[in-house]
gemmi code that builds the backbone of each chain (N, CA, C; Angstrom):
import gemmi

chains = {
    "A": [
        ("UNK", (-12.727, 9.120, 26.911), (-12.641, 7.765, 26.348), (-11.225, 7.510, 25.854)),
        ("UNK", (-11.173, 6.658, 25.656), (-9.744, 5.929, 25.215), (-9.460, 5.608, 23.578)),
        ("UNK", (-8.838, 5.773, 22.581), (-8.733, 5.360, 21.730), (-7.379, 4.868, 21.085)),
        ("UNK", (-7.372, 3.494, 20.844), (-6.404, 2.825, 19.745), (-5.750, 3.836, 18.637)),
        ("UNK", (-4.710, 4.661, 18.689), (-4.363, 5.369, 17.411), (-2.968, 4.100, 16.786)),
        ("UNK", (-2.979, 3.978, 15.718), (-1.979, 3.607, 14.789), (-0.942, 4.246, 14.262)),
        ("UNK", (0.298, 4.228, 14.031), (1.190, 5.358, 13.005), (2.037, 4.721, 11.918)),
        ("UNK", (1.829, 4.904, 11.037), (2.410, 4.003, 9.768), (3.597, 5.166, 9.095)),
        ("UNK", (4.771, 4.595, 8.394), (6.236, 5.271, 7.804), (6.034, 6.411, 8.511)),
        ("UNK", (6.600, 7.525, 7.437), (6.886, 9.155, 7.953), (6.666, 9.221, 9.431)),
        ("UNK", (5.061, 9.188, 9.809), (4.275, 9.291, 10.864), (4.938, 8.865, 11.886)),
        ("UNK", (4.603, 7.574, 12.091), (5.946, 7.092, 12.973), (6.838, 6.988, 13.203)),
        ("UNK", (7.465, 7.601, 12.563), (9.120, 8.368, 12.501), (8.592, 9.768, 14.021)),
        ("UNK", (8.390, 10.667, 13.450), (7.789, 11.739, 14.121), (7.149, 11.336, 15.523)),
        ("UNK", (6.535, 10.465, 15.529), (5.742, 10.395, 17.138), (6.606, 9.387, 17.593)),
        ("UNK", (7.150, 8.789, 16.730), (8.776, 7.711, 17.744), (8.060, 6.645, 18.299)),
        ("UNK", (6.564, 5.889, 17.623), (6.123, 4.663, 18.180), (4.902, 4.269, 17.101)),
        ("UNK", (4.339, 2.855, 17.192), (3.515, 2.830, 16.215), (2.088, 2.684, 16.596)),
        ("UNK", (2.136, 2.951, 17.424), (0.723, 2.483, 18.135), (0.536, 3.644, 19.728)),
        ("UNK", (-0.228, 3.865, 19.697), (-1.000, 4.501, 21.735), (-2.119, 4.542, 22.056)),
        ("UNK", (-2.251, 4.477, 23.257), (-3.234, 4.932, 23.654), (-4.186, 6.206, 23.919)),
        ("UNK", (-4.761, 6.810, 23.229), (-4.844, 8.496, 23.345), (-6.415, 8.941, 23.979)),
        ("UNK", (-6.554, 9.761, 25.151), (-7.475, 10.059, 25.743), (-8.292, 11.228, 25.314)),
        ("UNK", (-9.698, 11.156, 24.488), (-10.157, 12.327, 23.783), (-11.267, 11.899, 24.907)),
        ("UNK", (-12.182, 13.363, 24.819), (-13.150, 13.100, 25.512), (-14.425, 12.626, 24.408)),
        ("UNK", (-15.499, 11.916, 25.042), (-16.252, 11.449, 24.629), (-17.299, 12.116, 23.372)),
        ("UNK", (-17.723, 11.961, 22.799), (-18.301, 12.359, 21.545), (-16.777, 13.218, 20.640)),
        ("UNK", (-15.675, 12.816, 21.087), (-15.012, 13.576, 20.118), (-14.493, 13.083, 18.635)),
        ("UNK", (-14.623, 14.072, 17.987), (-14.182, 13.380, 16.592), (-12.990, 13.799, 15.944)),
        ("UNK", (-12.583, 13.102, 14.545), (-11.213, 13.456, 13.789), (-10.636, 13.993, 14.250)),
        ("UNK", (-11.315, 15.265, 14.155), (-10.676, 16.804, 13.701), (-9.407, 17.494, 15.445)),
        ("UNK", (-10.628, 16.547, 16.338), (-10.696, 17.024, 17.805), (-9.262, 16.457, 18.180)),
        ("UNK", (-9.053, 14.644, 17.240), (-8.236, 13.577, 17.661), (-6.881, 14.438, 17.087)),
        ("UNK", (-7.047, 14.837, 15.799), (-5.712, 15.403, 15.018), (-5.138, 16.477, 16.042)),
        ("UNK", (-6.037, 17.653, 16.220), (-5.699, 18.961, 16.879), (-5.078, 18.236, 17.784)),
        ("UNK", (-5.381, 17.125, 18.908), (-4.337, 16.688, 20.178), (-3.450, 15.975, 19.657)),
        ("UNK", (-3.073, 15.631, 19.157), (-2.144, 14.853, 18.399), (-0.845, 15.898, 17.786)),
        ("UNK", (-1.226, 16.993, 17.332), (-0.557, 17.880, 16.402), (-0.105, 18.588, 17.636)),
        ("UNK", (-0.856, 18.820, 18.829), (-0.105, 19.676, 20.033), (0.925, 18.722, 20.935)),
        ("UNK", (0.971, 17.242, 20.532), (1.438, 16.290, 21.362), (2.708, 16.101, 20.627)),
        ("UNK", (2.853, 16.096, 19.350), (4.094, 15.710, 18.821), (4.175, 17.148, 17.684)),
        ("UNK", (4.766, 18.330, 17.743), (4.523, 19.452, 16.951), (5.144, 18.620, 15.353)),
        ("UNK", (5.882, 17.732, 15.089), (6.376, 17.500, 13.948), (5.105, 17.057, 13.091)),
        ("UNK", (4.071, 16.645, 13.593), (2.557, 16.586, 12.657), (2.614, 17.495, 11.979)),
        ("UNK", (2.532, 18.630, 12.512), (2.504, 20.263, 12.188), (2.457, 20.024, 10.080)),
        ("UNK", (4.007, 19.430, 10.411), (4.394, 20.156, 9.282), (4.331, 18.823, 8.321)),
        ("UNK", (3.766, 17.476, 8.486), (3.448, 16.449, 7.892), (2.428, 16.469, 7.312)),
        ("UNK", (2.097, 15.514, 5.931), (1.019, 15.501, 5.524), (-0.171, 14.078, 5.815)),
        ("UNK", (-0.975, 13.582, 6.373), (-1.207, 12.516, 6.463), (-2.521, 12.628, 6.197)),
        ("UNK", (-3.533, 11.252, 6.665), (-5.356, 11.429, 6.433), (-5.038, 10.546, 7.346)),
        ("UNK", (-6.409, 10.527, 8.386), (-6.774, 9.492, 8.927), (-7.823, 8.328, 8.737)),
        ("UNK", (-7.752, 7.275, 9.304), (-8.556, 5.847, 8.874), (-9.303, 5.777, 10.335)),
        ("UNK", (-10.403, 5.091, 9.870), (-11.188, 4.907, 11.105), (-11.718, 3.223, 10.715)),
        ("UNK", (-11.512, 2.442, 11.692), (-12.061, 1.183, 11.129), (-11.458, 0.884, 9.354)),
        ("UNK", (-10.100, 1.140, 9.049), (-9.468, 0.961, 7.707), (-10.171, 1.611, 6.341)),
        ("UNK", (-10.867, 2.595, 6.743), (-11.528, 3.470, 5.759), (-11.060, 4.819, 5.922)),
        ("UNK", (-10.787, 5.495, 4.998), (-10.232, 7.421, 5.031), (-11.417, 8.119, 5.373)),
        ("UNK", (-11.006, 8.622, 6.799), (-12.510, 9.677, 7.463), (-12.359, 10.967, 7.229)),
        ("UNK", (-13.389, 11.547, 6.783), (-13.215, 13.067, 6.911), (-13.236, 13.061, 8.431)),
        ("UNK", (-12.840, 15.123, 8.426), (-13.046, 15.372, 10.269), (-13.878, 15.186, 10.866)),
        ("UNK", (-15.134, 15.549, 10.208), (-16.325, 15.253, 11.381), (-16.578, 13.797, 11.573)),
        ("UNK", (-16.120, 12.976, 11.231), (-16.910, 11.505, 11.689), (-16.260, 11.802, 13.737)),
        ("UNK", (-17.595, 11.224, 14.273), (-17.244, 10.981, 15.930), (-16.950, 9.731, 15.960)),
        ("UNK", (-16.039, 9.525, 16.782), (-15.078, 8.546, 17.304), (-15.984, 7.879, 18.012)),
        ("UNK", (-15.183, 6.581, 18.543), (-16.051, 5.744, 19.528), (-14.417, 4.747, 20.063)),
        ("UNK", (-14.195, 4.067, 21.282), (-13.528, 3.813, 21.871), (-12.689, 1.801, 21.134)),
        ("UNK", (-14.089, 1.481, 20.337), (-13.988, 0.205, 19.564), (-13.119, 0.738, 18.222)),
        ("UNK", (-12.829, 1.834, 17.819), (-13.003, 2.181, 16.428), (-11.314, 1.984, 16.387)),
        ("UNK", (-10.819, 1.404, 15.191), (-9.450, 1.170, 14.703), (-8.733, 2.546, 14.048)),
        ("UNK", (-8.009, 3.482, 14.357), (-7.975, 4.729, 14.254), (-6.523, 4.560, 13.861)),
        ("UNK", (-6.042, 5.004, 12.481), (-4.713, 5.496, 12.029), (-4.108, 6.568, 11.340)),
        ("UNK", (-3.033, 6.714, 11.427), (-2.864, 8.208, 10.598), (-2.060, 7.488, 9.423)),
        ("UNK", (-2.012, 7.843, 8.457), (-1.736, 7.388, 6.984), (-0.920, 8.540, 6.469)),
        ("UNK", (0.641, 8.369, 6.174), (1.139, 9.565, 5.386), (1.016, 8.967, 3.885)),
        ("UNK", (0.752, 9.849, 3.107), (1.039, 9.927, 1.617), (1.333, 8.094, 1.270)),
        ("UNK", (0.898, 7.468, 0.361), (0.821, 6.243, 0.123), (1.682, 5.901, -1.259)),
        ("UNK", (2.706, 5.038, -0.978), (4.044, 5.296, -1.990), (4.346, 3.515, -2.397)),
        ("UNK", (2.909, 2.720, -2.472), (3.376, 1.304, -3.031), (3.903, 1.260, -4.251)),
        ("UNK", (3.504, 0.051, -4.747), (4.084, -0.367, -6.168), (5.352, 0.126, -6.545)),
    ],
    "B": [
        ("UNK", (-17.879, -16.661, -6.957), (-16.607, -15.890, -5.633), (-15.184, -16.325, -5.707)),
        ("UNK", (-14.580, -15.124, -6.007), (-13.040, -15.344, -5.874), (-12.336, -15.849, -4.914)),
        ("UNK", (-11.590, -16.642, -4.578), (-11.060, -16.737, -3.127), (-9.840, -15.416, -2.837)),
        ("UNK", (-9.880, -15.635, -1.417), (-9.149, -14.719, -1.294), (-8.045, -14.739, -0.694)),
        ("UNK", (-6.848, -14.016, -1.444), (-4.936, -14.764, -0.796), (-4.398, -13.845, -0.724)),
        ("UNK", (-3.224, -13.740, 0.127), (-2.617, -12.702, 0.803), (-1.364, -11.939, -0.386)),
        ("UNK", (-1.118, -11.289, -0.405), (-1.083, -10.468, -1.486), (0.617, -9.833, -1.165)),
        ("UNK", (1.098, -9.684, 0.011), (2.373, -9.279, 0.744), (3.185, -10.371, 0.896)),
        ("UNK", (4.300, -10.372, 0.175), (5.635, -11.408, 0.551), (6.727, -10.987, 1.333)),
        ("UNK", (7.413, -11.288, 1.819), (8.742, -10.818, 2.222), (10.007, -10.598, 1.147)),
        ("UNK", (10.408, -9.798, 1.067), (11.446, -9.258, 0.296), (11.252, -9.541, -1.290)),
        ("UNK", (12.042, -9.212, -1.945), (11.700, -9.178, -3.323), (10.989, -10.048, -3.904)),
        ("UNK", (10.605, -9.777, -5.661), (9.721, -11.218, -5.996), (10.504, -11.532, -6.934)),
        ("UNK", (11.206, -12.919, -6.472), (12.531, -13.315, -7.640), (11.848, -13.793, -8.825)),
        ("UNK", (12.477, -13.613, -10.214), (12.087, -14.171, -11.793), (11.592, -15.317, -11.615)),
        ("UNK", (12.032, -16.239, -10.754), (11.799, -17.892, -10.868), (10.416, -18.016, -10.537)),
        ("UNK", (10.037, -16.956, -9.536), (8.623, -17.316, -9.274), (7.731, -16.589, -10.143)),
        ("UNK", (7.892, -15.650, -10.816), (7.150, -15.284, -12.081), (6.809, -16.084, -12.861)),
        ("UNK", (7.945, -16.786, -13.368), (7.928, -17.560, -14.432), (7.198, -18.812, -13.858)),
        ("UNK", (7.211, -19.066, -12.366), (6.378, -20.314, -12.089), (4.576, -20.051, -12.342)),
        ("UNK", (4.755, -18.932, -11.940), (3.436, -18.187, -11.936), (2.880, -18.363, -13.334)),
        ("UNK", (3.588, -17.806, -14.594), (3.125, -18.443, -16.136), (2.958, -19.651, -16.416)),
        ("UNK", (3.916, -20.663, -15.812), (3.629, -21.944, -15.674), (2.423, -22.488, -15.247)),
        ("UNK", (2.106, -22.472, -14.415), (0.875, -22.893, -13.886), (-0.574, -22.269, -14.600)),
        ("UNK", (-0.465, -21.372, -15.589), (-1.637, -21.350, -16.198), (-1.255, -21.796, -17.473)),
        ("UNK", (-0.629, -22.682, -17.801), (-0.370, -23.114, -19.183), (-1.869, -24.363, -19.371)),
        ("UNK", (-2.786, -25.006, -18.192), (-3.508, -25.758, -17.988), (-4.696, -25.185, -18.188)),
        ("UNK", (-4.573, -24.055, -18.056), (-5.803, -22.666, -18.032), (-6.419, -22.396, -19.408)),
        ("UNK", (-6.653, -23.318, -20.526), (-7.020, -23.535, -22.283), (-7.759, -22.348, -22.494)),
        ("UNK", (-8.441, -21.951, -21.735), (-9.716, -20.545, -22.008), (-8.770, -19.460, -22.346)),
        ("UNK", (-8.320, -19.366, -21.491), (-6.803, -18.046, -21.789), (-6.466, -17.830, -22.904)),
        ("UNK", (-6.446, -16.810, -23.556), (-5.565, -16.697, -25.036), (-4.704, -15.262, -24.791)),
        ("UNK", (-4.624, -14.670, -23.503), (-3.898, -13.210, -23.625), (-3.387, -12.919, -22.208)),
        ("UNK", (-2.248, -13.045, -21.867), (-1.708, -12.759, -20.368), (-1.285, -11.452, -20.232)),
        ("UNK", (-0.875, -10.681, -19.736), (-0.520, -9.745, -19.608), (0.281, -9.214, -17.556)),
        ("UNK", (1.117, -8.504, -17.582), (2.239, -8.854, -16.610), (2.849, -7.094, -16.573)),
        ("UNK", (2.792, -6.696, -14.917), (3.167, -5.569, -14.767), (4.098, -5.986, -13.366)),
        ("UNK", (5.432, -5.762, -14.099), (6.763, -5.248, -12.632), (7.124, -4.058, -12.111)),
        ("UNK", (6.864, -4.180, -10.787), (7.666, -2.764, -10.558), (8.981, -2.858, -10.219)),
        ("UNK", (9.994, -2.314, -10.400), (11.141, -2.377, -9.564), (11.947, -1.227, -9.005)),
        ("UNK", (12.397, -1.586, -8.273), (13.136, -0.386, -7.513), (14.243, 0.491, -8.368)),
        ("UNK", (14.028, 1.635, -8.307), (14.336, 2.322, -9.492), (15.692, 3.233, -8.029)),
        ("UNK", (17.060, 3.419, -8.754), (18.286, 4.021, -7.712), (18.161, 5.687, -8.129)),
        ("UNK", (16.828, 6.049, -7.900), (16.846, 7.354, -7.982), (17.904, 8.247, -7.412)),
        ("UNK", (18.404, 9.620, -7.873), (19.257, 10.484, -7.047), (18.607, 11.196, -6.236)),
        ("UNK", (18.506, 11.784, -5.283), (17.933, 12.863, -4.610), (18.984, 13.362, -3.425)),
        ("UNK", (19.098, 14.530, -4.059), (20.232, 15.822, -3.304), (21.260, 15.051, -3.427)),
        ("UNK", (21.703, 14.069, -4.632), (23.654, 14.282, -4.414), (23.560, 12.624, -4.413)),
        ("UNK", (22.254, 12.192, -3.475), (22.706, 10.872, -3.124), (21.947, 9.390, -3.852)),
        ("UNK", (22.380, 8.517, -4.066), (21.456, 7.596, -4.846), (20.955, 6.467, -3.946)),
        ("UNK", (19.728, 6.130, -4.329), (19.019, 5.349, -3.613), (19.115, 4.044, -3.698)),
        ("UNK", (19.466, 2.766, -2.710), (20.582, 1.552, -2.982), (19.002, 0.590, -3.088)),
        ("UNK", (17.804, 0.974, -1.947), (16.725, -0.012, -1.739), (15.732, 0.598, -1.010)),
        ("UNK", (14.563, 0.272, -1.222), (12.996, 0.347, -0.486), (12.852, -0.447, 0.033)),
        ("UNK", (12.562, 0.524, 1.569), (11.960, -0.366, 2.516), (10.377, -0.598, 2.533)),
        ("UNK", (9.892, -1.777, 2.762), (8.560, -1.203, 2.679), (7.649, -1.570, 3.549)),
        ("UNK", (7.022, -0.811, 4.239), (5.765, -1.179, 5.503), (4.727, -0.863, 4.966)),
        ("UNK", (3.850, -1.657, 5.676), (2.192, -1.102, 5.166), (1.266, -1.298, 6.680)),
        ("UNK", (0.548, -0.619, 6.494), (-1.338, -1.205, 7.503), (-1.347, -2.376, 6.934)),
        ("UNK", (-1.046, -3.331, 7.242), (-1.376, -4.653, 6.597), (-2.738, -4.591, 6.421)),
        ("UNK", (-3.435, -4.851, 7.227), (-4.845, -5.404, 7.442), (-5.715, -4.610, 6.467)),
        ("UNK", (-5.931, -3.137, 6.068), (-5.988, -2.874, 5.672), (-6.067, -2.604, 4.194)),
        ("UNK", (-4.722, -2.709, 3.817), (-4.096, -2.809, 2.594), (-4.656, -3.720, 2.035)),
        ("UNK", (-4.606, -5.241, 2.686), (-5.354, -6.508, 2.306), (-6.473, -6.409, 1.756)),
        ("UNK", (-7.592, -5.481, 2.570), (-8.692, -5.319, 2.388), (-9.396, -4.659, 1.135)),
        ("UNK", (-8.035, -3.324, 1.075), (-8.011, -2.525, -0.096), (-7.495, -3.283, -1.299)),
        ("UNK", (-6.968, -4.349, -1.339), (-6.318, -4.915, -2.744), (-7.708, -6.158, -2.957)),
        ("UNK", (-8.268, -6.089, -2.300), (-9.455, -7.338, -2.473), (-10.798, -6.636, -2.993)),
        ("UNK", (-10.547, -5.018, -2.541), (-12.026, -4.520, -2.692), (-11.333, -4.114, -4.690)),
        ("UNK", (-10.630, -3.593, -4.878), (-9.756, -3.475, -5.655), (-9.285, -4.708, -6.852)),
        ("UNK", (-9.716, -5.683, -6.657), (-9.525, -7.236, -7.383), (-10.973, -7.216, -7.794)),
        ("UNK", (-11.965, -7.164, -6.976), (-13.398, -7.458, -6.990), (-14.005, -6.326, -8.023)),
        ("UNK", (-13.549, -5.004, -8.110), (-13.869, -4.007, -8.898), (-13.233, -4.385, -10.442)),
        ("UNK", (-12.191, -4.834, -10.155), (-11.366, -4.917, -11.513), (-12.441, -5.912, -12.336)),
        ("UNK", (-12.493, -7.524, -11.782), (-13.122, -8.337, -12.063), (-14.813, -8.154, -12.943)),
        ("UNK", (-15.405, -7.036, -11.903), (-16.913, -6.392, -12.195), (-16.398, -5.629, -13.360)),
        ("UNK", (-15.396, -4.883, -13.708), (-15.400, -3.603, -15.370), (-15.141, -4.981, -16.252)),
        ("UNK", (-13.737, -5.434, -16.271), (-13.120, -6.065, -17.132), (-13.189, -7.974, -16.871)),
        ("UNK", (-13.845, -8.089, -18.452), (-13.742, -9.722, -18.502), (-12.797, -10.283, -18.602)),
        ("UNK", (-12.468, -10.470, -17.311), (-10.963, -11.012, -16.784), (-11.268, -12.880, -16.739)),
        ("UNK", (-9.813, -13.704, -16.478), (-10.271, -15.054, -16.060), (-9.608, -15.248, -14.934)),
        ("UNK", (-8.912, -14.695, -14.780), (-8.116, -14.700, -13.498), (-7.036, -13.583, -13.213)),
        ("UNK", (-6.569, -13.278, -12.331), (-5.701, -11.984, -11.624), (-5.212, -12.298, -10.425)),
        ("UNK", (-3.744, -11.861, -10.434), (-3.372, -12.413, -9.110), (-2.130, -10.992, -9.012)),
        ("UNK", (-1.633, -10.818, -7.857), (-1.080, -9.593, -7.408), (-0.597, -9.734, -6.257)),
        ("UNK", (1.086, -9.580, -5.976), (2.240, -9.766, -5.133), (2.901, -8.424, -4.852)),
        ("UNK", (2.794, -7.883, -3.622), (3.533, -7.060, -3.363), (4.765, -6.833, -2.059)),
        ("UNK", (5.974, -6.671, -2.544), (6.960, -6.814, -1.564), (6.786, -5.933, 0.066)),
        ("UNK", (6.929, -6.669, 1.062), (7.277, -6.347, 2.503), (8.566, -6.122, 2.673)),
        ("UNK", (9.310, -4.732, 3.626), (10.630, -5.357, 3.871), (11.551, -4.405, 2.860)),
        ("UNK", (12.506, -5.272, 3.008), (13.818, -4.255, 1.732), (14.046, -5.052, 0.334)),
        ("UNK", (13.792, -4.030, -0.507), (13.890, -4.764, -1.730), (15.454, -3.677, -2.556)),
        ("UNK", (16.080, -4.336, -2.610), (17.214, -3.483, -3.463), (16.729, -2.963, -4.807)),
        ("UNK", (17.690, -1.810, -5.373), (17.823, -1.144, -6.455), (17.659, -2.344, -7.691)),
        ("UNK", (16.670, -2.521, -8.718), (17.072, -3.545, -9.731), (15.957, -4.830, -9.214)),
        ("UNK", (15.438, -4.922, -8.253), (14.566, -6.103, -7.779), (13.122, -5.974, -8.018)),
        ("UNK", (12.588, -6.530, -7.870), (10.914, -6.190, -8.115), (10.512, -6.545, -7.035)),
        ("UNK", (9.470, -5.303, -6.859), (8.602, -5.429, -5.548), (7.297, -5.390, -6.310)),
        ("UNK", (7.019, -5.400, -7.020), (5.412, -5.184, -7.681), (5.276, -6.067, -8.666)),
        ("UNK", (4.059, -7.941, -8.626), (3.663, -7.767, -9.599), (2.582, -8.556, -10.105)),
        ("UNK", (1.881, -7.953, -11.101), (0.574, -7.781, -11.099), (0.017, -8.959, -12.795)),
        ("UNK", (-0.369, -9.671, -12.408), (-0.242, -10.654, -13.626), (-2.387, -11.211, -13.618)),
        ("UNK", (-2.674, -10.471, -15.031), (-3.832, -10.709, -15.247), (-4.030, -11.305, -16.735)),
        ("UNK", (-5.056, -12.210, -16.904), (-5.347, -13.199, -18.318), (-6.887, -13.180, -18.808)),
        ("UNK", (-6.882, -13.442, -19.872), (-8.334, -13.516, -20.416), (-8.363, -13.963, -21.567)),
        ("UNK", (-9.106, -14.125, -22.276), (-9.309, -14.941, -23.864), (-8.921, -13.962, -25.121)),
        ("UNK", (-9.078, -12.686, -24.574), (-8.497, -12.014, -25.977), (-7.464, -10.857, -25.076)),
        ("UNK", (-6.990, -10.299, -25.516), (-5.759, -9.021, -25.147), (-6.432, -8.016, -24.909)),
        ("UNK", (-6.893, -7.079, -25.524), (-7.222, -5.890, -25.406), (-7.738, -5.892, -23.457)),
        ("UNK", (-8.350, -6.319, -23.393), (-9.075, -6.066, -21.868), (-8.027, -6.303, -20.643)),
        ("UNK", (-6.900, -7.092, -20.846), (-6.016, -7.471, -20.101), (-5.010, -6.106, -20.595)),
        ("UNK", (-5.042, -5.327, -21.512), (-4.241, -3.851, -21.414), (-5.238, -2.792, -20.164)),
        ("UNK", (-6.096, -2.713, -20.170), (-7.225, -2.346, -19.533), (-7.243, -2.604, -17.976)),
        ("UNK", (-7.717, -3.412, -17.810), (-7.514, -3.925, -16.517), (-6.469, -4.018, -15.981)),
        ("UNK", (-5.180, -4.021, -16.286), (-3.950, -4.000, -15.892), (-3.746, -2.650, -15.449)),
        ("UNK", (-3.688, -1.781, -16.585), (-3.402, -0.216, -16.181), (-4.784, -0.140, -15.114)),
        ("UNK", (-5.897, -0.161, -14.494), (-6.636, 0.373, -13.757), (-6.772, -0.019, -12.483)),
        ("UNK", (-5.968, -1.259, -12.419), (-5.230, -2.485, -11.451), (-4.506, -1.624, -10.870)),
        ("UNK", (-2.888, -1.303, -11.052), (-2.297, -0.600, -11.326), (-2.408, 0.848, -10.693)),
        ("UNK", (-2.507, 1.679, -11.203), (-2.953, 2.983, -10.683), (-3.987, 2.666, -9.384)),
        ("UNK", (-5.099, 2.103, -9.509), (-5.885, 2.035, -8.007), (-4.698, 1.496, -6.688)),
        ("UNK", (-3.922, 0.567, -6.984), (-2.932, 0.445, -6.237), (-2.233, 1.656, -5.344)),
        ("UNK", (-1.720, 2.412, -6.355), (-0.798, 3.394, -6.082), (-1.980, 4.433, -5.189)),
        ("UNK", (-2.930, 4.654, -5.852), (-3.735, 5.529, -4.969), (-4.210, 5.038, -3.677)),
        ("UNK", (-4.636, 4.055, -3.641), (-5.895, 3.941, -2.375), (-5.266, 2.173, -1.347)),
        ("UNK", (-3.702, 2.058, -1.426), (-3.296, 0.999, -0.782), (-2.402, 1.710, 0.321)),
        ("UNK", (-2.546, 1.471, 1.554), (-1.261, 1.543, 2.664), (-0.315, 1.416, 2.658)),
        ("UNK", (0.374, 1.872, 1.761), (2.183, 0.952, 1.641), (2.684, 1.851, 1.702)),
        ("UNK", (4.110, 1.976, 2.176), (4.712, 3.125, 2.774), (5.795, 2.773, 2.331)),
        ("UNK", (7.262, 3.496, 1.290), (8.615, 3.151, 1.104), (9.199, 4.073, 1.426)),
        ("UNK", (10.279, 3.553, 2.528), (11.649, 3.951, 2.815), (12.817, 4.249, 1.597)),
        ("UNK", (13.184, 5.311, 0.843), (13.995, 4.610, 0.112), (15.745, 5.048, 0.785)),
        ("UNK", (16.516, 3.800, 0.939), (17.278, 3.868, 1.988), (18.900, 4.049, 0.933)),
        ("UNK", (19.856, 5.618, 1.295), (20.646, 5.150, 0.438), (22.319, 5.050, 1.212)),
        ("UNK", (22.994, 5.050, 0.644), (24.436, 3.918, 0.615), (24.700, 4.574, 2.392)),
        ("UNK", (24.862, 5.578, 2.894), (25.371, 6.272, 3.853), (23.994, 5.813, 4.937)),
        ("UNK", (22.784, 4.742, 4.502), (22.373, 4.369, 5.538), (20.747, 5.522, 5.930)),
        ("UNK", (21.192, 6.665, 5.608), (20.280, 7.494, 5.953), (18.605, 7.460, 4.958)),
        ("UNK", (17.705, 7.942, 5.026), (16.554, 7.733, 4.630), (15.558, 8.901, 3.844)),
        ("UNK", (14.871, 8.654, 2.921), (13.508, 9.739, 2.498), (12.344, 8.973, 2.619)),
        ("UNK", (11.649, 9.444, 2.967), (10.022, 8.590, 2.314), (9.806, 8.921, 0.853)),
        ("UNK", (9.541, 7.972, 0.361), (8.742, 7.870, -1.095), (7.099, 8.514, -0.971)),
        ("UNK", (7.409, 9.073, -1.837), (5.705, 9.739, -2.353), (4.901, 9.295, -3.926)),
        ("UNK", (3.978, 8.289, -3.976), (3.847, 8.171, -5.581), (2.999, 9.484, -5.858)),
        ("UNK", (3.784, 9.557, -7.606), (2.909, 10.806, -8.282), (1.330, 9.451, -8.490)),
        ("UNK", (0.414, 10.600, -8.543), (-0.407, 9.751, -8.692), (-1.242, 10.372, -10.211)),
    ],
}
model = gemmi.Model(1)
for chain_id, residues in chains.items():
    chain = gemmi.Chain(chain_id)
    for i, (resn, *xyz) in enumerate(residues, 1):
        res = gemmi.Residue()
        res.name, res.seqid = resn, gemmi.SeqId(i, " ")
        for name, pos in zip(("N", "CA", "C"), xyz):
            atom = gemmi.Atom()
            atom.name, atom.element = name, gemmi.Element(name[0])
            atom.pos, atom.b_iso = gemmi.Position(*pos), 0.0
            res.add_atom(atom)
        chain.add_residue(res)
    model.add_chain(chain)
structure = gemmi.Structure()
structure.add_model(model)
structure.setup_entities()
């Protein structure tokens, strides 16, 4: 399946874009999305981030689905 | 039901519009206690070098969502009469305000309250991301203590 990933500051520094398209296989979740992600750009490695699914913070096990709004979030530094 | 308004400006939030902002509840008679939180860009040093301005990106959509679920909570603890909350997009220089958070009610105490819990939920659970960018151009990310 196909999924919408997002990359916001730090993050997108490191993967050098803010948005892709990323191919997990079907029933895969978080944990599955991070691990390819972390072998695709090694500078994850050493970043700290959480991911959002539909604009909510997912633990690893939530399973993905191809509709779902998917971002990686480094460390959150408003105000 | 509160309505609901977009919360992200472009570049700093100049005094004039603060002060317009107090203005306009001078009509507001129920009010007896305002209360008003700025943030501003602080020219921190880090390794040698000082920091001139914050850049700042966010998940918009998101963020939006989180400062509304975040307004609606405040509203449910504290007997508030109104609350309103501006946060800078973009580059805000050393000395400018990018944060600010202006809540009222009939007596004081609850508007100390709600402000600080305003406030801190911000810093924790909003998308905003700062660049802080200094004189030689080069960059750190900001991390809030939380």
């Amino acid at each position: 399946m196909e999924l919408k990933v997002l990359y916001f500051g730090m993050i997108a520094e490191a993967t050098d874009r803010k948005e892709e398209i990323i191919s997990l296989e079907f029933g895969g979740n978080v944990d599955q999305l991070q691990n390819l992600l972390k072998d695709k750009y090694k500078k994850l490695q050493h970043l700290s981030f959480k991911v959002s699914v539909d604009k909510e913070i997912s633990s690893n096990e939530v399973v993905l689905s191809p509709n779902n709004e998917i971002a990686l979030l480094p460390p959150f530094s408003g105000g | 039901m509160k309505k609901r308004k977009t919360v992200f400006v472009e570049g700093p939030i100049s005094p004039s519009f603060i002060a317009n902002s107090i203005e306009k509840h001078q009509t507001k008679t129920t009010i007896g206690a305002h209360n008003i939180f700025l943030g501003q860009v602080r020219a921190d040093e880090i390794d040698g070098k000082i920091v001139q301005a914050i850049d700042y990106s966010a998940y918009a959509e998101m963020a939006e969502e989180k400062f509304h679920e975040i307004r609606e909570t405040t509203f449910s603890k504290y007997e508030l009469t109104c609350m309103h909350i501006y946060h800078s997009l973009g580059k805000v220089k050393t000395g400018e305000i990018c944060l600010f958070v202006f809540v009222s009610a009939p007596h004081r105490k609850v508007t100390f309250e709600a402000l600080e819990f305003f406030v801190d939920e911000i810093k924790k659970e909003v998308p905003v991301f700062g660049k802080e960018i200094f004189e030689d151009e080069t960059h750190v990310w900001k991390v809030n203590k939380v």
